[in-house]
PARO-817922 format. One record per residue (C-alpha): residue number from 1; residue in three letters; x, y, z. Coordinates in pm, 1 decimal. Layout:
<pts>
{pt NUM; "ALA"; {X; Y; Z}}
...
</pts>
This chain:
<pts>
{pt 1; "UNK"; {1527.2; 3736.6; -251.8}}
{pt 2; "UNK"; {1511.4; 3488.1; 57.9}}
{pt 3; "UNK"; {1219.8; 3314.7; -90.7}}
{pt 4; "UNK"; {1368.8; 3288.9; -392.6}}
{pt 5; "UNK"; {1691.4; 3093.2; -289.4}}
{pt 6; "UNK"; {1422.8; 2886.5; -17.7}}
{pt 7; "UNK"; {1236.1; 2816.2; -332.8}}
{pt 8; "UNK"; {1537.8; 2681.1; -539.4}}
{pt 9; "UNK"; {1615.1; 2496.4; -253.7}}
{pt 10; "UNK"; {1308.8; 2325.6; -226.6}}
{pt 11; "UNK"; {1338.3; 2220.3; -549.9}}
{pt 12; "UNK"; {1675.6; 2029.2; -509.0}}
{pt 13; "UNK"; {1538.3; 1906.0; -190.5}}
{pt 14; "UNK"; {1184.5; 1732.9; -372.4}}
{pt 15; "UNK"; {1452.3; 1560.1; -694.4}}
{pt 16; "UNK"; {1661.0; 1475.1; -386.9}}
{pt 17; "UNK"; {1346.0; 1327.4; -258.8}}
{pt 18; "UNK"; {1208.8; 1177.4; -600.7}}
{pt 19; "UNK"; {1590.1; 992.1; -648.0}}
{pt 20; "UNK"; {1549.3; 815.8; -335.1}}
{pt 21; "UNK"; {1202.0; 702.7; -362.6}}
{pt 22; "UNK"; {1340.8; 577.9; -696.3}}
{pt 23; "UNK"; {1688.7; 440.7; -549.7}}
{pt 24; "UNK"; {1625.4; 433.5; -182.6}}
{pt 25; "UNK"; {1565.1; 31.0; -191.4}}
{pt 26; "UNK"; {1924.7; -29.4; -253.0}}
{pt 27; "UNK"; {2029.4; 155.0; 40.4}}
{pt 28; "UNK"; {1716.2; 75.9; 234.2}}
{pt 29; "UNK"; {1794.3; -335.9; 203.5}}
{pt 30; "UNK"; {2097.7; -286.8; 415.5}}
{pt 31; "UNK"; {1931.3; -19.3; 700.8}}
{pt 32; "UNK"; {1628.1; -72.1; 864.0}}
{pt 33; "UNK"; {1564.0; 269.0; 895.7}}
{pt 34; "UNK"; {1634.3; 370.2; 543.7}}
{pt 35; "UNK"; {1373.0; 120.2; 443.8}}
{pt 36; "UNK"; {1105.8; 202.3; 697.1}}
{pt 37; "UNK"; {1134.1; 564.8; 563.3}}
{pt 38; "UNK"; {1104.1; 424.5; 189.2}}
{pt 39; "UNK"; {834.4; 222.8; 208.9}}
{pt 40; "UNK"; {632.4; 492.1; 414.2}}
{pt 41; "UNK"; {772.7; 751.1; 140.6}}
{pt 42; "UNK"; {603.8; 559.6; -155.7}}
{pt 43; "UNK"; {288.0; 457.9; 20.0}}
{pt 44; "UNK"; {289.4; 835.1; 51.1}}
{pt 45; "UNK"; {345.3; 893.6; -310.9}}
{pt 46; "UNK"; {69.4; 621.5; -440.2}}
{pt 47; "UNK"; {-204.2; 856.6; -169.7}}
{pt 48; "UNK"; {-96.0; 1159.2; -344.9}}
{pt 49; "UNK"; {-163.0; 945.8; -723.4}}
{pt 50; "UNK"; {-487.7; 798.6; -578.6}}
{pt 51; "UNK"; {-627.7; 1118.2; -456.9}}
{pt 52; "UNK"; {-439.0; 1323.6; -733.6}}
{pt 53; "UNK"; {-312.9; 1550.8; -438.2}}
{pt 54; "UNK"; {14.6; 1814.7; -503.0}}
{pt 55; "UNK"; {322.5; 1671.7; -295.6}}
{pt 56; "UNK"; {428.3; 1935.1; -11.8}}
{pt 57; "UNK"; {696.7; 2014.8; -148.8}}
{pt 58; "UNK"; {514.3; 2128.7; -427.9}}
{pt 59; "UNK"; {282.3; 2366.9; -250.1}}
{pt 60; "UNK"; {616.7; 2494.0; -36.0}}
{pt 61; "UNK"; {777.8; 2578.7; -342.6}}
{pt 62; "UNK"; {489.6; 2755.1; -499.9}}
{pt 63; "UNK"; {388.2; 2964.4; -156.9}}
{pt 64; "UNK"; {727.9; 3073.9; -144.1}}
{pt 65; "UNK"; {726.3; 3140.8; -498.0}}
{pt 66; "UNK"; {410.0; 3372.8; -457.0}}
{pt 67; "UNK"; {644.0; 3566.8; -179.4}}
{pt 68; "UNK"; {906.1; 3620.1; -443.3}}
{pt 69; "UNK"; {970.0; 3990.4; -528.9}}
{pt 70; "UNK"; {810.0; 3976.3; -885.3}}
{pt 71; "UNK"; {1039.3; 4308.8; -977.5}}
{pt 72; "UNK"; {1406.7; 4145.1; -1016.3}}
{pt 73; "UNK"; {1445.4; 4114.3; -1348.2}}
{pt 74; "UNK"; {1662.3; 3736.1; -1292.4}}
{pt 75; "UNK"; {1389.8; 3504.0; -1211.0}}
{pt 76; "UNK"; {1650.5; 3240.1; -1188.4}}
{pt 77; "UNK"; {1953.9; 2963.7; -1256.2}}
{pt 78; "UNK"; {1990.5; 2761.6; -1537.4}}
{pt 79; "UNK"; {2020.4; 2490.8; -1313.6}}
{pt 80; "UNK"; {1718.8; 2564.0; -1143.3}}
{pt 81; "UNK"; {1468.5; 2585.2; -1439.9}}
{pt 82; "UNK"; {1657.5; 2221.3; -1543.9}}
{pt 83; "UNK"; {1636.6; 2072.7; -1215.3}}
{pt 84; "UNK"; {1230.3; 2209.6; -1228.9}}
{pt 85; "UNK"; {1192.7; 2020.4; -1551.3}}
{pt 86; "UNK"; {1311.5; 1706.6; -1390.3}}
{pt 87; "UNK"; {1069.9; 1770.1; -1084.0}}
{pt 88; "UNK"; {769.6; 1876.1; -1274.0}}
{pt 89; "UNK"; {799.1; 1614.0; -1562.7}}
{pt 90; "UNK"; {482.7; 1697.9; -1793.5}}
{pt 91; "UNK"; {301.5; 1387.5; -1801.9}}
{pt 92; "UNK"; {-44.0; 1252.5; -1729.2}}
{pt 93; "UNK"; {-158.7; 1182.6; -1416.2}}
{pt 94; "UNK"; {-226.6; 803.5; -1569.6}}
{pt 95; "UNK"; {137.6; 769.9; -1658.1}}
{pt 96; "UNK"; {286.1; 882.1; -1329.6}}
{pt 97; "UNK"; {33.9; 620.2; -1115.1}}
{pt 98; "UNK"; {173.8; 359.3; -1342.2}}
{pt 99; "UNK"; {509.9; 409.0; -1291.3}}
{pt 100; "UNK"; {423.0; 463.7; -905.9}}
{pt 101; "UNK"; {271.5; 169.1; -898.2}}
{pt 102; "UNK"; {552.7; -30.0; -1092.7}}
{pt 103; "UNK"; {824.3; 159.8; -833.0}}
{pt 104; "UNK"; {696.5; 21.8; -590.2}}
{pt 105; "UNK"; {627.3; -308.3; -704.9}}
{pt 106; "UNK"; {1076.7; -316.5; -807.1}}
{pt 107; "UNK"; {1110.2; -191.2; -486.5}}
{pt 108; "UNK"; {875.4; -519.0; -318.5}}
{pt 109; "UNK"; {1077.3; -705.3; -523.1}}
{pt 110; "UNK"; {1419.5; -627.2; -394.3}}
{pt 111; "UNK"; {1351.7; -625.3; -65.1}}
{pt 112; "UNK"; {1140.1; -931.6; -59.8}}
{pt 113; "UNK"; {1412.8; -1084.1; -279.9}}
{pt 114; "UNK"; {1674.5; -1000.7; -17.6}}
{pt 115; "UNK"; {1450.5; -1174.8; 278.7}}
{pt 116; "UNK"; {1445.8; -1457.0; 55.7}}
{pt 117; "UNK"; {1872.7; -1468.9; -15.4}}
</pts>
């Protein structure tokens, strides 16, 4: 059951994750440190595009999911298997670069536009 609930919470951790990589430059043009942890964040992501790599929290979740006692009959929340949706988004790999690539050129923009201001 403990690998379970460390799964699930894995999961809210990577959309967590996935907001602020998506957000983060907002926050991250008013903290340095927010910023230096974005920008590293989505040169991360565009590595795991280029080399169409699994993120970690993707093989955490699905090692601890593999330690899961396959006998309970609940496999899970409704919130969970929503939340997984969001994660796991069924695209192409083609798609997801683009948009990675267009992330982070927003996120260039605003905080190259805020040196600028």
């Amino acid at each position: 059951m403990i690998y379970k609930i460390l799964a699930d919470i894995v999961v809210i951790v990577h959309f967590f994750w996935i907001l602020f990589l998506i957000f983060g430059a907002f926050w991250g043009t008013r903290y340095r440190a927010v910023k230096i942890v974005h920008i590293a964040g989505l040169a991360f992501a565009v590595i795991l595009n280029v080399f169409a790599w699994y993120c970690p929290f993707t093989h955490l979740e699905v090692w601890l999911r593999e330690r899961h006692d396959p006998a309970l009959s609940y496999t899970g929340s409704f919130i969970i298997h929503y939340v997984e949706k969001i994660v796991y988004i069924e695209l192409s790999g083609s798609i997801i670069f683009l948009f990675t690539i267009f992330l982070c050129g927003i996120n260039a923009w605003l905080y190259l536009g805020k040196k600028r201001g």
